[in-house]
C-alpha positions as CSV (number, residue, x, y, z in Angstrom):
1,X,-17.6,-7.4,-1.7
2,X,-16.4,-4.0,-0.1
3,X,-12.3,-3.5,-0.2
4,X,-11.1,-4.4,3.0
5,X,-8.4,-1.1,4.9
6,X,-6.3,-1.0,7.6
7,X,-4.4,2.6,8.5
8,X,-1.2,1.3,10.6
9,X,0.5,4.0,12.9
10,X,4.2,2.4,12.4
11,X,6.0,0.2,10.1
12,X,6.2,-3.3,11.5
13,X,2.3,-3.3,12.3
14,X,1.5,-2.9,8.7
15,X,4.5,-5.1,7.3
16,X,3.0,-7.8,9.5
17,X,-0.8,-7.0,7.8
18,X,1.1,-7.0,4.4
19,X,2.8,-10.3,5.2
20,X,-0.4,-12.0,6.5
21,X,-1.9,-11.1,3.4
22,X,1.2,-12.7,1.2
23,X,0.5,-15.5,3.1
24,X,-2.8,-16.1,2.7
25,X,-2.1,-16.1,-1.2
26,X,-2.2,-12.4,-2.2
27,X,0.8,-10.9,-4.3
28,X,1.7,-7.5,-4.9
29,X,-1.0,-7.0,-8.0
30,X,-3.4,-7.4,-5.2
31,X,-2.1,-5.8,-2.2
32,X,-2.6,-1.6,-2.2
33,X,0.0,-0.1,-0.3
34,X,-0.7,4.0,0.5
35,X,1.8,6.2,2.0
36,X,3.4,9.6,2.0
37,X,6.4,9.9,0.5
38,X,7.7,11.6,3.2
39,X,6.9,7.9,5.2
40,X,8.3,6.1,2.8
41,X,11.5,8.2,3.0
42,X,11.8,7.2,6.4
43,X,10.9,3.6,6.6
44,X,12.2,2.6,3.3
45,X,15.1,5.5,2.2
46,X,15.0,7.8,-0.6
47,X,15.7,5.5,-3.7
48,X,12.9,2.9,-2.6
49,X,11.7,3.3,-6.1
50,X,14.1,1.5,-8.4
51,X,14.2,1.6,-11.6
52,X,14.5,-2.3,-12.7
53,X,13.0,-4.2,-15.9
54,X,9.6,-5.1,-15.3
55,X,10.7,-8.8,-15.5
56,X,13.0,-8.8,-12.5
57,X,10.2,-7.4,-10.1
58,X,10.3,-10.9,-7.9
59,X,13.8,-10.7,-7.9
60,X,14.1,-7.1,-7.6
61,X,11.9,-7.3,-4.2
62,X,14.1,-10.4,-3.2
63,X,16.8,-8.0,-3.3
64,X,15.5,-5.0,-1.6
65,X,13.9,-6.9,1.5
66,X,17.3,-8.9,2.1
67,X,19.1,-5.7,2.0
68,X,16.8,-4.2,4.5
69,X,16.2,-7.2,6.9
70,X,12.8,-9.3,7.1
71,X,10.6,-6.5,9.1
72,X,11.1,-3.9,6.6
73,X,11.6,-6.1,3.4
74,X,7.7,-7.1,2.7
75,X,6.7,-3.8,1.3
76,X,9.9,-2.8,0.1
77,X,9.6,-4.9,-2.2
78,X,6.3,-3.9,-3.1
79,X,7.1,-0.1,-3.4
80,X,10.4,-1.2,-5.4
81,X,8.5,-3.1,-8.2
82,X,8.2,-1.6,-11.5
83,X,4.8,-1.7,-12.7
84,X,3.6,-1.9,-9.1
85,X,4.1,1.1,-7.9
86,X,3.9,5.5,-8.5
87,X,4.9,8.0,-7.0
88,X,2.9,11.0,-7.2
89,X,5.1,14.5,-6.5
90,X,2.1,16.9,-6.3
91,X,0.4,14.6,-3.7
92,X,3.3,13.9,-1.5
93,X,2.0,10.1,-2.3
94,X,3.9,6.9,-2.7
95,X,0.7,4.3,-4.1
96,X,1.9,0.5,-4.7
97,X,-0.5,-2.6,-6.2
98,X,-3.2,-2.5,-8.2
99,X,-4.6,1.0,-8.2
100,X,-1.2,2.3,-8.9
101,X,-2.1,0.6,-12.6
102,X,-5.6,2.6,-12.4
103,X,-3.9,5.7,-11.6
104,X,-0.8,5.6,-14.0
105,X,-3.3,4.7,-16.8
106,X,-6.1,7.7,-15.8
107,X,-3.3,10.7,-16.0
108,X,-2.3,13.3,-13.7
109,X,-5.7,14.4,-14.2
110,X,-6.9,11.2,-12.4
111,X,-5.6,12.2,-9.3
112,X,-6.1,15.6,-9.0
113,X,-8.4,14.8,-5.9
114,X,-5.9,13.4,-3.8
115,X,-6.3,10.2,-2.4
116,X,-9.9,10.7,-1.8
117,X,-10.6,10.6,-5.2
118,X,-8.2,7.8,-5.8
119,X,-10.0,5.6,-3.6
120,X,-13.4,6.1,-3.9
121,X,-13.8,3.1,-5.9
122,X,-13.6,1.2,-3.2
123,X,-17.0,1.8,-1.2
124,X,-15.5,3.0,1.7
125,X,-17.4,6.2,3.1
126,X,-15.8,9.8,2.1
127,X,-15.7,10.5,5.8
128,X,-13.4,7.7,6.9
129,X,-11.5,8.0,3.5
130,X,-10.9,11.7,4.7
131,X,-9.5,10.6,7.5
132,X,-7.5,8.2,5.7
133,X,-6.1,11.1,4.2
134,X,-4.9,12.9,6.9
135,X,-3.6,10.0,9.2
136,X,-1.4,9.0,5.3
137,X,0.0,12.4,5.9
138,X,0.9,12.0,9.3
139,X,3.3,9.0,8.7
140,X,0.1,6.4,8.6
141,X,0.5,3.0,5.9
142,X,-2.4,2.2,4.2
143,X,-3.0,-1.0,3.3
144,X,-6.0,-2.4,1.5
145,X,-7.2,-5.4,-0.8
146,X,-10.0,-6.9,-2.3
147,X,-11.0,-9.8,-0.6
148,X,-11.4,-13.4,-2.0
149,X,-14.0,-14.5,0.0
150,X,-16.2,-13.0,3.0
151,X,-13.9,-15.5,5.7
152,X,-11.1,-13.4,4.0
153,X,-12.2,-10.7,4.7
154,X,-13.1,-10.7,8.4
155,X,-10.0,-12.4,8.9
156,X,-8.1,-9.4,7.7
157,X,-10.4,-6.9,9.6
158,X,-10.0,-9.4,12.8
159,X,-6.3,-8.7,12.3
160,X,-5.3,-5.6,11.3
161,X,-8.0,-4.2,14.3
162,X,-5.9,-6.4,16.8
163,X,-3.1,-4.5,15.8
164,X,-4.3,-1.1,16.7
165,X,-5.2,-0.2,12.7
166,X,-7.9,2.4,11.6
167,X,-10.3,-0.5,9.9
């Protein structure tokens, strides 16, 4: 089953996708979480990347959203997490979840596409990963998971496309 994407224009249309998602019983190792880190800067402030024992991520995350009220605490907490999240300088990327594991363990070298190459694992077509790319440069979130089950997986696409997301 194909990863399901959603590129949000602003922040509180993809920290409701990212919420829906917690909700329907996915957690940050399965929740990817794509943005520049010029976005992340302004949605999230500078030091959004804590450093923190990998132990203390729930509580960590806890911490952050609290601090920065419920609409902007969901993926705060994500992009806080130890273990959860990179940040790659060279790209201009902030990258938490899952394939920020991939990428960390791959190198530098792993990257060196940009987030085409990052993503292309995930059977979406180079043309709409492209323009993935650009919109993630322009302030967009990307948000993307592996679904659990086909119902899943419309459900999100249903969603995230009813709040104006790139799907």
């Amino acid at each position: 089953m194909a990863a399901v994407t959603g590129l949000f224009h602003d922040q509180e249309s993809a920290e409701r996708a990212y919420i829906s998602a917690t909700e329907a019983g996915y957690g940050a190792n399965d929740i990817n979480v794509i943005m520049s880190d010029e976005t992340r800067e302004r949605y999230y402030g500078e030091h959004a990347t804590l450093e923190t024992e990998v132990g203390n991520k729930a509580a960590e995350g806890a911490a952050v959203g609290g601090a920065l009220g419920a609409t902007a605490g969901a993926i705060a907490g994500a992009i806080a997490a130890v273990g959860t999240a990179i940040v790659l300088p060279g790209l201009g990327l902030v990258i938490a979840g899952p394939l920020a594991a991939g990428i960390a363990g791959a190198g530098a070298g792993g990257v060196t596409a940009g987030l085409v190459g990052a993503l292309i694992g995930w059977g979406i077509p180079e043309d709409t990963l492209k323009k993935y790319e650009a919109d993630v440069k322009e302030g967009g979130i990307l948000i993307g998971l592996n679904p659990k089950s086909e119902d899943d997986a419309r459900r999100f696409q249903n969603e995230w496309a009813k709040s104006e997301a790139v799907v």
